[in-house]
TIVO-2410 file (N, C-alpha, C; in nm, 3 decimals):
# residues 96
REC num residu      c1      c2      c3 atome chaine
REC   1      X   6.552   4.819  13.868     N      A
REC   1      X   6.587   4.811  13.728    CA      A
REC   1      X   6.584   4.665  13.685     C      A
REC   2      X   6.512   4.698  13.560     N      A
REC   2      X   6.523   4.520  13.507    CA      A
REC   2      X   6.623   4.506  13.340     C      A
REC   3      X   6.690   4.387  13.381     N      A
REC   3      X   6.767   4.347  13.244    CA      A
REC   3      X   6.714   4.234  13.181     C      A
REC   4      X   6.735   4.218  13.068     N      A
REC   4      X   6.669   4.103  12.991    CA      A
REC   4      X   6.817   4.060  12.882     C      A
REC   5      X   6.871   3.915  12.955     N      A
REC   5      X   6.972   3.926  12.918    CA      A
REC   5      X   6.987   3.755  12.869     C      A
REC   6      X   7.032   3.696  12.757     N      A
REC   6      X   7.020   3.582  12.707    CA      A
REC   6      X   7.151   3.507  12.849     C      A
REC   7      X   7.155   3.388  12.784     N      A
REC   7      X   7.213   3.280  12.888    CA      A
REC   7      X   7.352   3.278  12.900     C      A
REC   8      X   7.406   3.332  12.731     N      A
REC   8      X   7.531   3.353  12.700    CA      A
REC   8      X   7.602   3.492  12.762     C      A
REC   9      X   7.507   3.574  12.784     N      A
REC   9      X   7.564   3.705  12.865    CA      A
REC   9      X   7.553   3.695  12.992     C      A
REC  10      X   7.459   3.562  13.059     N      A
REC  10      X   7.450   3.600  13.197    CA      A
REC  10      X   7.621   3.501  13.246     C      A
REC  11      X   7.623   3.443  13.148     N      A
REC  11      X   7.753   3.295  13.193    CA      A
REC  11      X   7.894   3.431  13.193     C      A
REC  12      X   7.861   3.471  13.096     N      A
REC  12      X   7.998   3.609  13.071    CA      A
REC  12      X   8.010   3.690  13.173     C      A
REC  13      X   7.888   3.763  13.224     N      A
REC  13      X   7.922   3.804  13.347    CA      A
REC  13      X   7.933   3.718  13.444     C      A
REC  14      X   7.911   3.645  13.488     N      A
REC  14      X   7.908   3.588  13.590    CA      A
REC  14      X   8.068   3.531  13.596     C      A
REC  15      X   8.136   3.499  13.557     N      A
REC  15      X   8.267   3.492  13.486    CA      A
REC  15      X   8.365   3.609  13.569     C      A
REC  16      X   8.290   3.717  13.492     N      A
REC  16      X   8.366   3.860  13.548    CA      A
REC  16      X   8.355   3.849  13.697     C      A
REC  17      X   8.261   3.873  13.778     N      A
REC  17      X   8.225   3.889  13.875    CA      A
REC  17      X   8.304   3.847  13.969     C      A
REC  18      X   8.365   3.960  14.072     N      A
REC  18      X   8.494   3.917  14.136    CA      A
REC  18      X   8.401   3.894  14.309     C      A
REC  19      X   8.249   3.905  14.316     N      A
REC  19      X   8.190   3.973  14.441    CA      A
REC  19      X   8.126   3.827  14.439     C      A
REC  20      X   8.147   3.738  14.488     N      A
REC  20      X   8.094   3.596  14.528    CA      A
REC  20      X   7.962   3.621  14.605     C      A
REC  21      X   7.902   3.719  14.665     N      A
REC  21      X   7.792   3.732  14.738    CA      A
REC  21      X   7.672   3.786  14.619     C      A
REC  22      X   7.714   3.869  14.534     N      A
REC  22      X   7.629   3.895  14.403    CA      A
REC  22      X   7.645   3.737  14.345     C      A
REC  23      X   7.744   3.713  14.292     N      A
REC  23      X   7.733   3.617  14.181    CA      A
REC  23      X   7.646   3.508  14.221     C      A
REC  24      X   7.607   3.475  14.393     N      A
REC  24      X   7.530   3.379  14.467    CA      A
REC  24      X   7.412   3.410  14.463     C      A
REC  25      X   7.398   3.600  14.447     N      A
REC  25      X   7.274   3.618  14.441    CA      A
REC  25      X   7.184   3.605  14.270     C      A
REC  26      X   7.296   3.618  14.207     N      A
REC  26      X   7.247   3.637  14.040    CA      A
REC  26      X   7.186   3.460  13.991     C      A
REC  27      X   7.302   3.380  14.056     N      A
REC  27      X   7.252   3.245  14.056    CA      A
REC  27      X   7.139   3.210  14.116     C      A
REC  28      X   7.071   3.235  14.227     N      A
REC  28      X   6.949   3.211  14.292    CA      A
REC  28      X   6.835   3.244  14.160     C      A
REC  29      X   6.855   3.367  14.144     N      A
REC  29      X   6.778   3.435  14.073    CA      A
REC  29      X   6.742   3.347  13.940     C      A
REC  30      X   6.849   3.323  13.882     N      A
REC  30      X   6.843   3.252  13.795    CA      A
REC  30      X   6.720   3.133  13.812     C      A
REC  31      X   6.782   3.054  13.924     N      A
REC  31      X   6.682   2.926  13.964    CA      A
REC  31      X   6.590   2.941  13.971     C      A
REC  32      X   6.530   3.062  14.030     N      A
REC  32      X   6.422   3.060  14.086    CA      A
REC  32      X   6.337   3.135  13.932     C      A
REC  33      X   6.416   3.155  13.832     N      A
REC  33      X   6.355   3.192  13.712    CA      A
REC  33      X   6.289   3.069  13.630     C      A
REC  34      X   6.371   2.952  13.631     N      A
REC  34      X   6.408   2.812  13.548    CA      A
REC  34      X   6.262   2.745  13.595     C      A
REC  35      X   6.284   2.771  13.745     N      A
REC  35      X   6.113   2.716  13.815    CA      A
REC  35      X   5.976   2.749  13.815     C      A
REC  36      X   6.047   2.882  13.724     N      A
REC  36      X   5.861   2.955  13.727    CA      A
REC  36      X   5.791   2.874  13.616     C      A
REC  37      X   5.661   2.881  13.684     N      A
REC  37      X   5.571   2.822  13.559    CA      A
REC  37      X   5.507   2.944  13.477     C      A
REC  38      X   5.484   2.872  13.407     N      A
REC  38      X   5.445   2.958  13.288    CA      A
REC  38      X   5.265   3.082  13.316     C      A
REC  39      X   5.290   3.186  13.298     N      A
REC  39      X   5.180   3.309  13.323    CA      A
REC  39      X   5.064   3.199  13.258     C      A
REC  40      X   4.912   3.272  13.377     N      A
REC  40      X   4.787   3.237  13.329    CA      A
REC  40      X   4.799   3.323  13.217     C      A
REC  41      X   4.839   3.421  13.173     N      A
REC  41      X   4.848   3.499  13.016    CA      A
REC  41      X   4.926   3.412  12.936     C      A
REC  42      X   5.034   3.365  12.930     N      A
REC  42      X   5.069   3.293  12.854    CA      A
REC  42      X   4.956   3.124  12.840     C      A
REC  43      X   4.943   3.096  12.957     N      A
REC  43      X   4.839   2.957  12.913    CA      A
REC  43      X   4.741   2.981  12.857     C      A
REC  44      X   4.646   3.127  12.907     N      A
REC  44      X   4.524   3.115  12.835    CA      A
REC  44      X   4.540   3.175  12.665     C      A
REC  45      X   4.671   3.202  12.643     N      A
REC  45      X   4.685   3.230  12.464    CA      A
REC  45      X   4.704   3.090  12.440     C      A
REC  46      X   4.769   2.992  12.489     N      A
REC  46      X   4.785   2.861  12.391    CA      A
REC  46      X   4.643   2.804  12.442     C      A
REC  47      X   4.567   2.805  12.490     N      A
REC  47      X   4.418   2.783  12.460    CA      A
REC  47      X   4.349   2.820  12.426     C      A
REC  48      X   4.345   2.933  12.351     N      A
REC  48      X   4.267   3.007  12.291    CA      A
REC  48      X   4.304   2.984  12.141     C      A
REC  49      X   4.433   2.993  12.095     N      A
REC  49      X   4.527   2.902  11.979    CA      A
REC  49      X   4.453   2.801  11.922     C      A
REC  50      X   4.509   2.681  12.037     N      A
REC  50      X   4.458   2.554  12.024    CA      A
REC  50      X   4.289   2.576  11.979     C      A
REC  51      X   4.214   2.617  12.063     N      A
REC  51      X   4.045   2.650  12.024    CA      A
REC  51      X   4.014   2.708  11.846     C      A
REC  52      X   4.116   2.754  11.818     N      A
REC  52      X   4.099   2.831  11.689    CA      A
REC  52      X   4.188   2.770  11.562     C      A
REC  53      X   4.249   2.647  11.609     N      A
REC  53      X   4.313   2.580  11.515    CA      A
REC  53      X   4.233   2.464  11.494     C      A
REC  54      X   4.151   2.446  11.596     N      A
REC  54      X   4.067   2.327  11.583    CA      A
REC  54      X   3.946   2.358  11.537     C      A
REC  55      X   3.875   2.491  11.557     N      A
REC  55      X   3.782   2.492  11.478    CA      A
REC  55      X   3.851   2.497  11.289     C      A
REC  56      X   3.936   2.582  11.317     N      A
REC  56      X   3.976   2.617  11.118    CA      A
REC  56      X   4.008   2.446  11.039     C      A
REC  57      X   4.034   2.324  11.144     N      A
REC  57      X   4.027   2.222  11.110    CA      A
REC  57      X   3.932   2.150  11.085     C      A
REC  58      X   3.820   2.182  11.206     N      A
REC  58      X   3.684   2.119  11.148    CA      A
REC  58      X   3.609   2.194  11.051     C      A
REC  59      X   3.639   2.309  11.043     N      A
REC  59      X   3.574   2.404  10.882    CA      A
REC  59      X   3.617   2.306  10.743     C      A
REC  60      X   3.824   2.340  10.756     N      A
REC  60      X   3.863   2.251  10.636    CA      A
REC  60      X   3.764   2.109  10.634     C      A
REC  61      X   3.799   2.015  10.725     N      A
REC  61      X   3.728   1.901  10.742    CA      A
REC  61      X   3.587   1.898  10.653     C      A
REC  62      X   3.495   1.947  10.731     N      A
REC  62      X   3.331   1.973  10.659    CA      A
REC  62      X   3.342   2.000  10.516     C      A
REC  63      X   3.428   2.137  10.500     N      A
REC  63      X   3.460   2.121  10.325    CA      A
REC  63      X   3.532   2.041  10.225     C      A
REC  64      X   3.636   1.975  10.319     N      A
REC  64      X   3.636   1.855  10.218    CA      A
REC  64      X   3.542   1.772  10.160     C      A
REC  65      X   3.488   1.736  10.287     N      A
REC  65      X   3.327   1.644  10.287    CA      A
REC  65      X   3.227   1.680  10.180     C      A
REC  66      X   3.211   1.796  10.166     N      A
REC  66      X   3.130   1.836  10.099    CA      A
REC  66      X   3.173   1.867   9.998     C      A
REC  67      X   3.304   1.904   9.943     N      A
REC  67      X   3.340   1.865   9.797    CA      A
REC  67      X   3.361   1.769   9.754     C      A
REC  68      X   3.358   1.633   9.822     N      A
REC  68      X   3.374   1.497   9.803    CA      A
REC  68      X   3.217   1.466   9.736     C      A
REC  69      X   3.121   1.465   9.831     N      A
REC  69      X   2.963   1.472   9.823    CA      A
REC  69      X   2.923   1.523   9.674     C      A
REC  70      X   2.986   1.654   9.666     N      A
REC  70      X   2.951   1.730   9.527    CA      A
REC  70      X   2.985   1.699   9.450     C      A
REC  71      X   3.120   1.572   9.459     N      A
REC  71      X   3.208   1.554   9.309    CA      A
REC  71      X   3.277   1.664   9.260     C      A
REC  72      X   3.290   1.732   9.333     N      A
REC  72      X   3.412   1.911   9.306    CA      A
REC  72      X   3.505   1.878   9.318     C      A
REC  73      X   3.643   1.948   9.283     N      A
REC  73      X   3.731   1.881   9.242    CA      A
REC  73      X   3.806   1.938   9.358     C      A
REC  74      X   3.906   1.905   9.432     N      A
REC  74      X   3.947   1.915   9.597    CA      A
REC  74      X   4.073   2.006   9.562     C      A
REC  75      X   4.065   2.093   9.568     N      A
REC  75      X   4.222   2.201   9.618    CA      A
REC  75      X   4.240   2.317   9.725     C      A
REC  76      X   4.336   2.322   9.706     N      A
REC  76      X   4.372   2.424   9.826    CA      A
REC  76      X   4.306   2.548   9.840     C      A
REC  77      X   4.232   2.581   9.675     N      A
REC  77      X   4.219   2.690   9.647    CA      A
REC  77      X   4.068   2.652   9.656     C      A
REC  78      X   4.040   2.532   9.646     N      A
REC  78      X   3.860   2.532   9.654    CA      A
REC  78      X   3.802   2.495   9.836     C      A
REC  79      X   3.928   2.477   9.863     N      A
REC  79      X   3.914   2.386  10.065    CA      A
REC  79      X   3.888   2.532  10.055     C      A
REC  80      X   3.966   2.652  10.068     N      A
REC  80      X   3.974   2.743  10.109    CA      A
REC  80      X   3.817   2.866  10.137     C      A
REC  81      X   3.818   2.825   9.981     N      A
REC  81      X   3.679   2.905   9.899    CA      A
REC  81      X   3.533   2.844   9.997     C      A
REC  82      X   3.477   2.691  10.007     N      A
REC  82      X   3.439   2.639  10.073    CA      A
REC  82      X   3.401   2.649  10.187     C      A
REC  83      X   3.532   2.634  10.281     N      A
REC  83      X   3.536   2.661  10.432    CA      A
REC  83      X   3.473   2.802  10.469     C      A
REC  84      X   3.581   2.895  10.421     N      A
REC  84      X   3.561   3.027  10.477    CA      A
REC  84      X   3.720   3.029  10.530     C      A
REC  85      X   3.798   2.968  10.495     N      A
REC  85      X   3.913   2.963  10.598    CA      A
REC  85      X   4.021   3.029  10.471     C      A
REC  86      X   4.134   3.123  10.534     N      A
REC  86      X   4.213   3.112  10.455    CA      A
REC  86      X   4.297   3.042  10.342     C      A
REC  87      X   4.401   3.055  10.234     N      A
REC  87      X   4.445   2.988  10.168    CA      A
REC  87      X   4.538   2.943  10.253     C      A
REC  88      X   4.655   2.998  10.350     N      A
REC  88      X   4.733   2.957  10.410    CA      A
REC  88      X   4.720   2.871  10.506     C      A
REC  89      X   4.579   2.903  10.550     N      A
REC  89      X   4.604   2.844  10.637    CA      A
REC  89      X   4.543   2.672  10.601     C      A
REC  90      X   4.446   2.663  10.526     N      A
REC  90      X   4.459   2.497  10.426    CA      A
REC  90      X   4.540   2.470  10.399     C      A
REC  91      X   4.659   2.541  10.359     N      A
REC  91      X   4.808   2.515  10.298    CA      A
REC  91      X   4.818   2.405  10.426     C      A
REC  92      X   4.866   2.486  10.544     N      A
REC  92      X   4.910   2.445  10.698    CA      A
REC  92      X   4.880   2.357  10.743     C      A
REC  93      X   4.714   2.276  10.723     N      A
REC  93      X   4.662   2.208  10.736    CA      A
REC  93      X   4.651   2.074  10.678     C      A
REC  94      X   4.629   2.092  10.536     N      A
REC  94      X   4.591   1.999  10.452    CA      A
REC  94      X   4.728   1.958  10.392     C      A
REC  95      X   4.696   1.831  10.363     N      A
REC  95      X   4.812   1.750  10.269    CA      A
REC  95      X   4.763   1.706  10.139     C      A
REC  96      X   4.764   1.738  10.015     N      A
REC  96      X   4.678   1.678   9.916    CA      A
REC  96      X   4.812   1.646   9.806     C      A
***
């Protein structure tokens, strides 16, 4: 059986716990949680992230450029139109 239990409930029980051979074992556990590194599933989503925030940056990027070039007038609503990239997400991006 597995529990999924925040830091504040594990300190509460552990508190209760009158069985010093559990509470030694719940603590190990703990440690040996604090040490894990992080899942190849979890790394390969923040690289795949990162890959897709950097292209939607070099999209914005290019369309600035090119509404600069054109003499068009630069907004959130024309980066957007331009790029191909969402409104929000130029929002996220851009500072104007």
């Amino acid at each position: 059986m597995r529990l999924t239990l925040n830091k504040k409930e594990v300190e509460y029980i552990l508190k209760k716990i009158e069985n010093r051979e559990l509470e030694a074992k719940i603590k190990k556990q703990l440690e040996i949680e604090e040490q894990r590194d992080v899942s190849k599933k979890s790394k390969s989503a923040l690289k795949a992230t990162k890959i897709r925030s950097d292209r939607a940056k070099a999209k914005i990027q290019n369309a600035i450029n090119i509404l600069r070039m054109e003499n068009r007038k630069i907004s959130y609503y024309s980066i957007a139109q331009s790029s191909g990239v969402s409104y929000s997400t130029v929002k996220k991006y851009v500072t104007l």
